[in-house]
N, C-alpha and C positions, 0 to 999 in steps of 0.2 A: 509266488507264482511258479517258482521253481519245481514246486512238487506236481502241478497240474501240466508241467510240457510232457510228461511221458502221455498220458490221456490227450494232450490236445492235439497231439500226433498222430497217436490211433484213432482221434476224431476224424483229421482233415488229412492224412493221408489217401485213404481209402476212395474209391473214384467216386462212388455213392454214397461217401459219409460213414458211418458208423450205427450201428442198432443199439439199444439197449440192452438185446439179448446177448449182442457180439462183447460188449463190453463187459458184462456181468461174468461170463465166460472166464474171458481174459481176465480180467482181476479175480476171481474169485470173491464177488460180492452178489446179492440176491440183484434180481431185475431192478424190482425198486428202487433200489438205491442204484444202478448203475443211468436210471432213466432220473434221479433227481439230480443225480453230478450232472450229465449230458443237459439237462434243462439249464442247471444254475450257469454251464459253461459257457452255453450258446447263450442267454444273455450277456454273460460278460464282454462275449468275444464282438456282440451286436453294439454294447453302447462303448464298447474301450477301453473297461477298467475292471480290474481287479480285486479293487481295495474290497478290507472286509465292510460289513455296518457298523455303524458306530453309534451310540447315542444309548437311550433307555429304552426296555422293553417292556409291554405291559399282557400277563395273562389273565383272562374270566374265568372263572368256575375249572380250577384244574382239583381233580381229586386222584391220588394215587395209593393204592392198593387195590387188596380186591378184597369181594363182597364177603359181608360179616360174617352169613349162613355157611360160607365153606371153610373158617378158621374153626381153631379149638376152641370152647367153652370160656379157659383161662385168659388165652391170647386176646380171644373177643373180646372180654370183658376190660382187660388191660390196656390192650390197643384202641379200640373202636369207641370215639364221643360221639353222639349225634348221631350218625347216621349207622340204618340196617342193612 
């Protein structure tokens, strides 16, 4: 918890709370992310708790790289099973 009291300051100090844009700014992170911290913070700060999750997680269909038509010939051919 310790690392999120600088952010939870600049949350709830401010008279009107804090933007994602204001935050993004101030840390030097993209909006995005400054609007997924601010989400994940405000439920924390809603139900009480902090703690991280725990337990297993389970992903569908994750595919990482990219598409076969823009690799080399070689790489293609070495890299890439199954799919074009």
């Amino acid at each position: 918890m310790d690392k999120w009291l600088p952010v939870m300051w600049m949350l709830y100090n401010g008279k009107n709370g804090k933007s994602s844009y204001e935050l993004a700014r101030d840390l030097g992170v993209t909006q995005e992310t400054a609007w997924f911290m601010l989400h994940r913070l405000r439920v924390a700060a809603h139900t009480r708790t902090f703690e991280k999750l725990s337990g297993e997680a389970e992903a569908d269909e994750t595919f990482i790289g990219g598409k076969a038509r823009n690799m080399h010939k070689s790489k293609r051919e070495s890299k890439i099973q199954g799919r074009v």
